[in-house]
LUMRO-66859 format. One record per residue: residue number from 1; chain; x, y, z of N, C-alpha, C in turn. Coordinates in steps of 0.1 Angstrom, whole numbers. Each point is the difference from the previous one (the first is absolute). Layout:
! LUMRO-66859
nr;kette;nx;ny;nz;cax;cay;caz;cx;cy;cz
NUM;A;X;Y;Z;X;Y;Z;X;Y;Z
...
END
This chain:
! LUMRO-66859
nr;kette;nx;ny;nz;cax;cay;caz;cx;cy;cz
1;A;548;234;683;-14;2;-3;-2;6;-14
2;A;10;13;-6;-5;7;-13;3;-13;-6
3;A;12;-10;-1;0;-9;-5;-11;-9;-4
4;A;-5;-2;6;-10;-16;2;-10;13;-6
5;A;-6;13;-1;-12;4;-9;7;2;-11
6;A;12;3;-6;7;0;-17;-4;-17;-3
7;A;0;-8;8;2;-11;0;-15;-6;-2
8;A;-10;1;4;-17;4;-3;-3;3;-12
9;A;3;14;-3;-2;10;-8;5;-9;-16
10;A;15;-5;4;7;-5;-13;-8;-14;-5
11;A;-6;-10;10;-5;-12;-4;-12;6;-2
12;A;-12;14;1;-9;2;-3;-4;0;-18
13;A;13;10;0;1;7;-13;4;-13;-13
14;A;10;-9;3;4;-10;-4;-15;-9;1
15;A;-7;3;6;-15;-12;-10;-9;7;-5
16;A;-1;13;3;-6;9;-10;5;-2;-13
17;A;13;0;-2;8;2;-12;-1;-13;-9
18;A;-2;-15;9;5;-12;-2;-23;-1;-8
19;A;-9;5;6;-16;0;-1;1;7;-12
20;A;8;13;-4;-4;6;-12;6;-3;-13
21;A;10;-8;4;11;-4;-12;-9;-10;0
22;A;-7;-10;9;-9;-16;-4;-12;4;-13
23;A;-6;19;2;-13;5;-4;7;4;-15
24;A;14;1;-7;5;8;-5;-3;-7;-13
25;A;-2;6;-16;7;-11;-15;10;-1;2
26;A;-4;-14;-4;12;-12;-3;8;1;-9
27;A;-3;16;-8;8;1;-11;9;13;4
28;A;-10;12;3;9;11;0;3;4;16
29;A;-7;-6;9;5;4;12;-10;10;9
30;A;-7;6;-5;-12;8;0;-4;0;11
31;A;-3;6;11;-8;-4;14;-14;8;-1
32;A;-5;-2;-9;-15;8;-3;0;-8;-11
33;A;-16;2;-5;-6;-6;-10;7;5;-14
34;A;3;-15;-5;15;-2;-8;-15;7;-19
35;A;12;11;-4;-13;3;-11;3;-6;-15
36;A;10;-7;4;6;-8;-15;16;5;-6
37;A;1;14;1;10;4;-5;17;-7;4
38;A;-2;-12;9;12;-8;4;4;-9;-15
39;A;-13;0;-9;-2;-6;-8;9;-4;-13
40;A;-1;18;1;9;7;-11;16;-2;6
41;A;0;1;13;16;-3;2;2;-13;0
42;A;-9;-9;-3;6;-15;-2;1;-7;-14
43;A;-9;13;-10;1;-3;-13;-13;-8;-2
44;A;-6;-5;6;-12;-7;0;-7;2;-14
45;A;-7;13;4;-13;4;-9;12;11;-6
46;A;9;2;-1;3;15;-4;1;-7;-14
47;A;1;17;-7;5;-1;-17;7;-6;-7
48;A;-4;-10;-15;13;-3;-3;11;10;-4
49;A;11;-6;-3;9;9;1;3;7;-17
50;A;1;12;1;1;4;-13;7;1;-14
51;A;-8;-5;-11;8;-7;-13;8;6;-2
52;A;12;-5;-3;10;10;-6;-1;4;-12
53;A;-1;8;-7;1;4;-18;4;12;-10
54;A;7;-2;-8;4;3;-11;-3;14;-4
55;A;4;12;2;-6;11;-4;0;1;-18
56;A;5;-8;-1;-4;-3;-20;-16;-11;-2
57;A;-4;-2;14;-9;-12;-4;-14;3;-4
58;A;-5;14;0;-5;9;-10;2;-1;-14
59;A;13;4;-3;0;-6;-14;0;-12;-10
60;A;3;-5;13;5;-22;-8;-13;1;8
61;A;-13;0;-4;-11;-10;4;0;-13;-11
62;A;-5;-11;7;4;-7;-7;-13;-5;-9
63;A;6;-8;-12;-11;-4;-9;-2;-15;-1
64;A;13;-4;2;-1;-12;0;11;-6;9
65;A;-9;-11;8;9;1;14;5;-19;-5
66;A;10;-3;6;8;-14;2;-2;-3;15
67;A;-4;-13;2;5;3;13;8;-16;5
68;A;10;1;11;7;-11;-2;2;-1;17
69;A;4;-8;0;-2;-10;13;13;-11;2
70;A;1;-3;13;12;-13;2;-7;-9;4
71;A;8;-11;1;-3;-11;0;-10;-3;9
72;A;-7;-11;0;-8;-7;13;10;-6;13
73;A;-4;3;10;7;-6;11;-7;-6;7
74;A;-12;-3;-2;-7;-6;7;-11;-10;-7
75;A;8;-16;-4;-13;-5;-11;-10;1;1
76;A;-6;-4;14;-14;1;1;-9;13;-1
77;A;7;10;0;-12;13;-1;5;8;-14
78;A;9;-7;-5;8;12;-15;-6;12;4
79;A;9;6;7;-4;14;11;0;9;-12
80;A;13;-1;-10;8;14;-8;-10;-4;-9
81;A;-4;-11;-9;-10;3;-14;-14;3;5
82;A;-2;-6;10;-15;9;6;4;13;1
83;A;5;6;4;1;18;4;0;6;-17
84;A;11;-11;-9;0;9;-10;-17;1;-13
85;A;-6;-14;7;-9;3;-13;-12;4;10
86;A;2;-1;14;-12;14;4;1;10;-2
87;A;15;5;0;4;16;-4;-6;3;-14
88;A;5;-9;-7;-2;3;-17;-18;1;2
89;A;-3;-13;1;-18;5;-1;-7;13;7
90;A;5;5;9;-5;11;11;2;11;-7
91;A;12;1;-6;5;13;-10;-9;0;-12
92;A;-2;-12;-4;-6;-1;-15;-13;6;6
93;A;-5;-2;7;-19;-2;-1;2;13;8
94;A;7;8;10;-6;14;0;10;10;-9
95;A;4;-3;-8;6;10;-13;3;-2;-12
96;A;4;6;-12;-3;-5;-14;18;1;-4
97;A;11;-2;11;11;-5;3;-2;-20;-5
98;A;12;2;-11;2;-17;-8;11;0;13
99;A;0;-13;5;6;-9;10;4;-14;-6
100;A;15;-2;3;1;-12;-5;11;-6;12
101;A;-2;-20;-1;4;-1;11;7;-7;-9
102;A;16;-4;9;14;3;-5;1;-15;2
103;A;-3;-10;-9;1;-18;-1;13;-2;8
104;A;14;11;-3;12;-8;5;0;6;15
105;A;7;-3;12;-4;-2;10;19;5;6
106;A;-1;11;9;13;7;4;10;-11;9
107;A;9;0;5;5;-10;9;4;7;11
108;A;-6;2;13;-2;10;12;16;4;7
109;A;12;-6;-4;11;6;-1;5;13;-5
110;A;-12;2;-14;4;7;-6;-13;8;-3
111;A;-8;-1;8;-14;11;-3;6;12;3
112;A;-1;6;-8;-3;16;5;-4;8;12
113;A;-8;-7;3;-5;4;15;10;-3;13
114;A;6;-13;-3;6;-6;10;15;13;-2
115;A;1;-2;-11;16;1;-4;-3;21;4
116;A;-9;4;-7;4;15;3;1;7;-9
117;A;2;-13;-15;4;10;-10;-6;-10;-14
118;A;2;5;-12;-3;-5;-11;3;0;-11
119;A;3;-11;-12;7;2;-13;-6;7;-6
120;A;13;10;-5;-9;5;-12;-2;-8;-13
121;A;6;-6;-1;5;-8;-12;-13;-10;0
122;A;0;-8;8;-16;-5;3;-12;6;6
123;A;5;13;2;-15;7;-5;-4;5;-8
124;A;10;2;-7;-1;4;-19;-6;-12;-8
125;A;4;-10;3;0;-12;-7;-15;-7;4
126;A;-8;3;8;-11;-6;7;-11;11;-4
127;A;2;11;-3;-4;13;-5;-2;-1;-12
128;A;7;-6;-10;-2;-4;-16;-4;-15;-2
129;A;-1;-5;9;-2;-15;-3;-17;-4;-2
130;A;-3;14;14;-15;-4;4;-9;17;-6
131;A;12;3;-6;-9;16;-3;-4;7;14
132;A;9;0;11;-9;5;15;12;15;-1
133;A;-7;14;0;7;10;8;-3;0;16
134;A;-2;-10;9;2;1;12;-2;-15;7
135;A;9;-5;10;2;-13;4;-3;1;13
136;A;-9;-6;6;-2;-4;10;6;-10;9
137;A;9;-3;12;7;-7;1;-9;0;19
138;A;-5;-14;1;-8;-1;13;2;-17;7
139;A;-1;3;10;4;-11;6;-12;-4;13
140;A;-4;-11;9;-1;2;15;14;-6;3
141;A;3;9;12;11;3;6;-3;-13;17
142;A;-10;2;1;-4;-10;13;-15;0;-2
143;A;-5;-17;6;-15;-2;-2;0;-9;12
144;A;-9;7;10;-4;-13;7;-13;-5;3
145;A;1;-12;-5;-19;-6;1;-6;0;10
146;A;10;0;9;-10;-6;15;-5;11;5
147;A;-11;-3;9;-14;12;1;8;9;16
148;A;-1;12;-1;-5;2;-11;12;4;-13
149;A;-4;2;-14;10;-1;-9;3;14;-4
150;A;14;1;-3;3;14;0;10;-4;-15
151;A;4;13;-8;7;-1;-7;4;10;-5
152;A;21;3;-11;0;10;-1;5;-1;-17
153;A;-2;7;-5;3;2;-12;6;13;-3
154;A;12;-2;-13;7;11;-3;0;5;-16
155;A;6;7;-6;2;6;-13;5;10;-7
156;A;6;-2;-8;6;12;-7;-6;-5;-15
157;A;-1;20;-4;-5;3;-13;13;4;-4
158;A;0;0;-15;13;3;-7;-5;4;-15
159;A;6;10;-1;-4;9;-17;12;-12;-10
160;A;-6;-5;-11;12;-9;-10;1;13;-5
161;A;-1;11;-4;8;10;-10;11;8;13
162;A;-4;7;7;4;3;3;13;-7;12
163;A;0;-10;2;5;-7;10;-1;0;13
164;A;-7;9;4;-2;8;13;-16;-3;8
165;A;3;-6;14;-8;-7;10;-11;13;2
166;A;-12;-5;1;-10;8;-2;-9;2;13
167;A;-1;-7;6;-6;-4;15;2;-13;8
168;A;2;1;8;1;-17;14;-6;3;8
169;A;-4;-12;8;-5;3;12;-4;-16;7
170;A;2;0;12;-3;-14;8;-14;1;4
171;A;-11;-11;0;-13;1;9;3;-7;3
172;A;-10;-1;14;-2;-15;9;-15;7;6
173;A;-5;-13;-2;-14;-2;0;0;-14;12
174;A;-7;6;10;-4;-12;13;-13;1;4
175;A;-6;-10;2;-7;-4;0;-6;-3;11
176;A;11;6;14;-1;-3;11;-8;13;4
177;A;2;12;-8;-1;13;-2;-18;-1;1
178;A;-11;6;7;-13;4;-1;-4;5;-11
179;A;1;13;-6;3;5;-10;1;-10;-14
180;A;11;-2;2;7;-5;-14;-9;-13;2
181;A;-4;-6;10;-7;-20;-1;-14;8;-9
182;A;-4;11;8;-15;7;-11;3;2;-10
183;A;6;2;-3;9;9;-15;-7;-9;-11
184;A;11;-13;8;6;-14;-10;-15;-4;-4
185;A;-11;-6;14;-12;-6;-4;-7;6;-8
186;A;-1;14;3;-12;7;-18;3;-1;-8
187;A;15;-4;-3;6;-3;-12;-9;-8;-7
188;A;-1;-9;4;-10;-15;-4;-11;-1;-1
189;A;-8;-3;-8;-12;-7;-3;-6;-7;16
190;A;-6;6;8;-3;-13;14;-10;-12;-5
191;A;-2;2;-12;-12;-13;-5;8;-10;-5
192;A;13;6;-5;4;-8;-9;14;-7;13
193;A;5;6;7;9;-4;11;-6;2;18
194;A;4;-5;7;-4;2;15;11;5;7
195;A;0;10;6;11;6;5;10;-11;7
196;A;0;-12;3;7;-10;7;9;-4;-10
197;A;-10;-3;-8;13;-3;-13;8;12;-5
198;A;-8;10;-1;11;11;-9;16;2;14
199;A;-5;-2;11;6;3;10;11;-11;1
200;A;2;-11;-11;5;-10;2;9;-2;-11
201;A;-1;11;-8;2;-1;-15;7;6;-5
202;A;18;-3;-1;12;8;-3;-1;8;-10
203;A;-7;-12;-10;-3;7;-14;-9;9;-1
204;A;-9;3;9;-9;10;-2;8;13;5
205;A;9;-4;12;4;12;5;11;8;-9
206;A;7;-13;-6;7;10;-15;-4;3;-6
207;A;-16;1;-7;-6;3;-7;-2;18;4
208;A;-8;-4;14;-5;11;5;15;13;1
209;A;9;-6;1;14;9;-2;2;6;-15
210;A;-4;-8;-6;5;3;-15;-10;11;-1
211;A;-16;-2;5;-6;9;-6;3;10;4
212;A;8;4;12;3;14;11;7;4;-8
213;A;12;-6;-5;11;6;-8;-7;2;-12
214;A;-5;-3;-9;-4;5;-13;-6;12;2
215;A;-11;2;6;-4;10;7;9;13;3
216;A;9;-4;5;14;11;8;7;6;-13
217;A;4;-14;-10;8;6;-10;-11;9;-9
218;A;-9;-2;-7;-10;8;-5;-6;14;3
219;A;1;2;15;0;13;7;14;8;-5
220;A;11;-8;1;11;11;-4;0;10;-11
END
């Protein structure tokens, strides 16, 4: 008999359990009204992650920036020379920072970014060539078109006098994101573009990254 009521009792509790887990987020587990903060533990909406930098980078502000890039890997969208001459234009028009973009083109073996590290010898040499005391070295790292489109881009600053790396940092920018899809469309003109297209438009979305980052480095 106590049997057969544990036995009640256990298949009661077991669809209680089975009804609140059905009521529960899908993300954090929550059996009450889910208030977002699962969000943060999935990295969703949370912050990007913070720039690394240079306690000299105070003193090397720069005057005249280089900025250099690797190769294209993708013919159809020339991912790397879009990023660099949106970067350059974004810098130029909100600061009175000379920007120049770097004709010869890195081989991604040997970027900087990839590798971890950098010549001095060709940063001395790229430093006098172009008159730049600070080199910008940027890349996208991944880009995906299809909707919705997300992408990440990376970079290191580097002092030519002093030799010494001045700030990096990775973004990614998605577009799958609420937030960031509003971000991206005020970016634009809506007279001049329809959200369908900007939403379709790799190049706009590197654009709209380049402007984030010029932005980020200028605050430093």
């Amino acid at each position: 008999m106590e049997r057969r009521i544990f036995s009640v009792f256990g298949m009661m509790f077991l669809v209680l359990f089975t009804f609140q887990a059905a009521m529960a987020c899908e993300r954090c587990g929550t059996l009450k009204k889910c208030t977002g903060q699962c969000q943060a533990k999935t990295g969703r909406n949370a912050l990007p992650a913070p720039m690394r930098r240079s306690s000299l980078l105070q003193q090397l502000r720069p005057d005249r920036i280089l900025i250099v890039t690797c190769q294209d890997r993708q013919d159809r969208l020339h991912e790397q020379s879009e990023l660099m001459r949106s970067l350059a234009n974004h810098l130029r028009n909100q600061s009175a920072i000379e920007v120049i973009e770097c004709p010869h083109r890195s081989c991604l073996h040997h970027f900087p970014i990839q590798t971890g590290r950098f010549s001095e010898h060709q940063l001395i040499d790229l430093g006098k060539r172009y008159s730049a005391d600070t080199i910008i070295y940027c890349e996208v790292a991944n880009i995906d078109s299809y909707r919705p489109m997300k992408m990440e881009l990376r970079f290191l600053m580097v002092s030519t006098h002093q030799a010494i790396a001045l700030a990096s940092a990775s973004r990614n920018h998605d577009l799958g994101h609420p937030a960031t899809r509003k971000q991206f469309l005020g970016t634009f003109d809506p007279y001049e573009h329809s959200g369908e297209t900007l939403l379709r438009s790799p190049s706009r979305l590197i654009d709209y990254s380049a402007q984030q980052l010029a932005a980020e480095l200028l605050r430093l």
